[in-house]
C-alpha positions as CSV (number, residue, x, y, z in Angstrom):
1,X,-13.7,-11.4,15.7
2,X,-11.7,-8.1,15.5
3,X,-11.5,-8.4,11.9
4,X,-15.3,-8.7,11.3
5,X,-15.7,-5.9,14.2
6,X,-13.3,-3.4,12.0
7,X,-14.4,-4.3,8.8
8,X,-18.3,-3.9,10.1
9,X,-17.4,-1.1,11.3
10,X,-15.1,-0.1,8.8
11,X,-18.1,-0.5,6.0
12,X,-20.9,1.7,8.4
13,X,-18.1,4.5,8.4
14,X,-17.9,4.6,4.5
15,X,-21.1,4.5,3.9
16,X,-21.8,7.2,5.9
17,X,-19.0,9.2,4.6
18,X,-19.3,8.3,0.6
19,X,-23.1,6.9,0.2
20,X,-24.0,9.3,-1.7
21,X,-20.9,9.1,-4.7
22,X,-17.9,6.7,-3.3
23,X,-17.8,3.5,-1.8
24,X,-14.6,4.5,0.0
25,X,-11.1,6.0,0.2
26,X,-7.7,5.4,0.8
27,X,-4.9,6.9,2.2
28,X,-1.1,8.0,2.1
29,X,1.0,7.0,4.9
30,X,2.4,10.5,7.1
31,X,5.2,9.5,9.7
32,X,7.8,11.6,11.8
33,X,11.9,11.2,10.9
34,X,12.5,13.5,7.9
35,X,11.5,11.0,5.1
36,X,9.4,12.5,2.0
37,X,6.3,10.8,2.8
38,X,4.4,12.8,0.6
39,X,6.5,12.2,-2.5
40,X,5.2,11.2,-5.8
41,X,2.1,13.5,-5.8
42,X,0.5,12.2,-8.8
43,X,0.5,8.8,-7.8
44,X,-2.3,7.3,-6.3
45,X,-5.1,9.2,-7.8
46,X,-3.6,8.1,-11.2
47,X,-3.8,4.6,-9.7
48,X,-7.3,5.4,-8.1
49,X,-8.6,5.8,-11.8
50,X,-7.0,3.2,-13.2
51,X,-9.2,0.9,-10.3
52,X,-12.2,2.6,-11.1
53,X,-12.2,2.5,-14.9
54,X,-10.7,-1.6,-15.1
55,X,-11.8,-2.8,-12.3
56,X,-15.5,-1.8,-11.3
57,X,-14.2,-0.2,-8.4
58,X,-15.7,3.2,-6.8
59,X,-12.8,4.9,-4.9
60,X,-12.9,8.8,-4.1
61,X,-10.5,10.4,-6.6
62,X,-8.2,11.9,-4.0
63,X,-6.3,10.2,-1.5
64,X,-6.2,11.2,2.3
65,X,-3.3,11.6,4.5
66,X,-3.6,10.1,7.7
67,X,-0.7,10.0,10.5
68,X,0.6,7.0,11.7
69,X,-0.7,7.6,15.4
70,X,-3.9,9.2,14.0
71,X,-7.5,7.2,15.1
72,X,-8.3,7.9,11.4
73,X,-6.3,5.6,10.0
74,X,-9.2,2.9,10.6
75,X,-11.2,5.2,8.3
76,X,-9.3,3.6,5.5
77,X,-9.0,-0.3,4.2
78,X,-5.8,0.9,2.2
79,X,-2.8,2.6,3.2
80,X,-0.3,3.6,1.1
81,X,3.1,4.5,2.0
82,X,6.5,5.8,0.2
83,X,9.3,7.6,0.5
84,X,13.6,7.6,0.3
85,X,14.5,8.5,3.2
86,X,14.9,8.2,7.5
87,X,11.1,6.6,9.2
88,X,10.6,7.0,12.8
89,X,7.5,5.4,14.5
90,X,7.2,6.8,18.4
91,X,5.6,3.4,20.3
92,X,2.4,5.0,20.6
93,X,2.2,5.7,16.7
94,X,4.1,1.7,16.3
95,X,1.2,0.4,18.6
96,X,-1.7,2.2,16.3
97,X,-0.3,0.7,13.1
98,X,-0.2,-2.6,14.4
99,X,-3.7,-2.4,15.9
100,X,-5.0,-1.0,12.5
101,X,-3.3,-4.1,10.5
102,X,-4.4,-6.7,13.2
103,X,-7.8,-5.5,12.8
104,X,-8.3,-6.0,9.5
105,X,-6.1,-2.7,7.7
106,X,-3.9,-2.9,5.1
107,X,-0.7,-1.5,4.6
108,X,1.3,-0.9,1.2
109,X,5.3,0.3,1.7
110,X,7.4,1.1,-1.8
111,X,10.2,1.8,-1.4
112,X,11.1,4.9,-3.5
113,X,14.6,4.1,-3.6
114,X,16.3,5.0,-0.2
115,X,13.5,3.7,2.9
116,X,14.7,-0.2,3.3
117,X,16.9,0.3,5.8
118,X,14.7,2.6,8.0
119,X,11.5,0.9,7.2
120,X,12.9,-2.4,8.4
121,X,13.5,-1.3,11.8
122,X,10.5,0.5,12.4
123,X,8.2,-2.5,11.2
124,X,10.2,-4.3,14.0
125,X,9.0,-1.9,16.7
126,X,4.9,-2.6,14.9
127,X,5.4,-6.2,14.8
128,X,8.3,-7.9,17.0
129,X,7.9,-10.8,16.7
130,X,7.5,-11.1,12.1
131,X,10.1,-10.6,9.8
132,X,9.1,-9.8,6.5
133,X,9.2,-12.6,4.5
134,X,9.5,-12.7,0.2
135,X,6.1,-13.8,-1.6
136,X,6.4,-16.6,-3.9
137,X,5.6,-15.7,-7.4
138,X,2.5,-17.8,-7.1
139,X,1.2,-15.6,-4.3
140,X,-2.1,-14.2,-5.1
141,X,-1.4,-10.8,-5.0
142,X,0.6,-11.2,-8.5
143,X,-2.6,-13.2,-9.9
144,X,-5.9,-10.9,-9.7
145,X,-7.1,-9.6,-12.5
146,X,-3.5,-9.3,-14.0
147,X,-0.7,-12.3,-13.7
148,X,2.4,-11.6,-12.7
149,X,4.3,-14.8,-13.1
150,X,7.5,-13.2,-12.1
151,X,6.4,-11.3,-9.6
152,X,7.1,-7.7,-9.3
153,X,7.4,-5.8,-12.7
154,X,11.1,-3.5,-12.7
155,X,10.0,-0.2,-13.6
156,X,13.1,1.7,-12.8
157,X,16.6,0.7,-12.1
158,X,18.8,1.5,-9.0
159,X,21.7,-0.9,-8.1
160,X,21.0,-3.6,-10.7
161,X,18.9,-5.6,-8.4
162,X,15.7,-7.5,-9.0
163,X,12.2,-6.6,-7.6
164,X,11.4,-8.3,-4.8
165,X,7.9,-8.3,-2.8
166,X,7.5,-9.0,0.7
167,X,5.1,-9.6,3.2
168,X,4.5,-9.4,7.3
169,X,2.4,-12.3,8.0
170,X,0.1,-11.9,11.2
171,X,-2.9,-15.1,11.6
172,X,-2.6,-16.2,8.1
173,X,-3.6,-13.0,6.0
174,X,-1.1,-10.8,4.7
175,X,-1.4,-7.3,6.4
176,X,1.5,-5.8,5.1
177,X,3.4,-5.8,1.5
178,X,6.7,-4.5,1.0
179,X,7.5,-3.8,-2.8
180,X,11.3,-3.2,-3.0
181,X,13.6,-2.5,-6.1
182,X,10.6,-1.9,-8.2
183,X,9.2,1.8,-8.0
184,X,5.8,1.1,-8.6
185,X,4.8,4.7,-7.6
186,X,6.9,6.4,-9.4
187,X,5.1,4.3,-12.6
188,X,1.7,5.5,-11.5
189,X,2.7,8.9,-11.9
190,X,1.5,11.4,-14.6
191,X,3.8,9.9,-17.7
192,X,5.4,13.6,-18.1
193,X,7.2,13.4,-14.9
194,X,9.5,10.4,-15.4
195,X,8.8,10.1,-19.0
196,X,8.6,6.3,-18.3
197,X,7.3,4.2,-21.7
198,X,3.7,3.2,-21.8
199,X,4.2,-0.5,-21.2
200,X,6.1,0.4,-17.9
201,X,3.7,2.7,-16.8
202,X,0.7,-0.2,-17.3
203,X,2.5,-2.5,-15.9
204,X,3.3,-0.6,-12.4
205,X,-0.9,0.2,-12.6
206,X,-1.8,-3.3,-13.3
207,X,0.2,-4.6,-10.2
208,X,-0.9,-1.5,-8.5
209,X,-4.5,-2.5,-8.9
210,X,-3.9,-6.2,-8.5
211,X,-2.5,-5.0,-4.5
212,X,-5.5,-2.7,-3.9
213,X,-7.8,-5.5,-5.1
214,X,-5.9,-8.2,-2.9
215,X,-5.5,-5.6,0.0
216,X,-9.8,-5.2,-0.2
217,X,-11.0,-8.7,-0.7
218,X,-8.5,-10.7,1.1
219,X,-11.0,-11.3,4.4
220,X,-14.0,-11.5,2.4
């Protein structure tokens, strides 16, 4: 019942907001502790268009920021969240998140090279009792519109170590995904700023989209 009650409620919100151009918006993640939570600038609205144009969807262009202990992060279906370095979560802002993601919310963490060890604790203090568990390459977040039969695509190497999704598990429906080792932001960037080849660039957008189309239809 509180996922129907959010996303009701999630959908008369948005169509208030956007009727009259966009069906919604997402949002980038801010939180408290020093990390660059704003890094990687280009990012989402790159990965916004790449939605729009290849997969019917109608997403404002720019991406909010909404705080972690903010009431307006159930204004958003999507949240996206980065950085490399430390991630503090106060209890009230832990207890926000995890009403958002129980309600229906969804939450995206890439690691930018740097946040695994912070993020890891602080997702303890949201959700106790979950771990975060790998995805099996035959999870259907790597099989939208785009296959991934390997799971996460490597788009820029660190300490020789594969990509790896995972995933915080609440009722049956994946709330949270984790992408680790893979750098999928920085491949949705404008192609000048990491110079990244084409293909690596389409790939990090293709599994980009394949989340945000997981993350919105998951309940449905």
């Amino acid at each position: 019942m509180k996922r129907i009650s959010f996303i009701f409620c999630l959908l008369l919100i948005c169509s208030g907001l956007y009727a009259q151009k966009y069906s919604f918006k997402i949002a980038k993640l801010k939180y408290n502790g020093g990390g660059d939570w704003y890094a990687n600038k280009t990012s989402l609205p790159n990965l916004i268009r790449f939605c729009n144009q290849n997969l019917s969807m109608n997403i404002a262009p720019e991406e909010a920021v909404v705080e972690v202990g903010s009431p307006e992060l159930f204004s958003y279906p999507f949240v996206h969240m980065t950085g490399h370095g430390n991630v503090v979560f106060s209890d009230a802002e832990a207890q926000n998140l995890r009403n958002y993601l129980i309600s229906g919310g969804f939450l995206h963490i890439d690691d930018n090279y740097g946040l695994d060890k912070y993020i890891r604790k602080e997702m303890k203090k949201v959700f106790p009792e979950y771990e975060f568990v790998e995805l099996p390459f035959t999870h259907p977040i790597y099989h939208q519109k785009y296959p991934f039969k390997n799971g996460l695509p490597k788009i820029h190497e660190h300490d020789n170590k594969p990509p790896q999704g995972f995933g915080i598990i609440h009722e049956g429906h994946l709330v949270c995904f984790y992408t680790y080792e893979t750098d999928l932001g920085n491949g949705w960037e404008d192609q000048e700023v990491y110079n990244d080849p084409e293909d690596k660039r389409q790939q990090a957008l293709r599994m980009g989209a394949n989340i945000l189309a997981y993350a919105l239809t998951q309940f449905m």
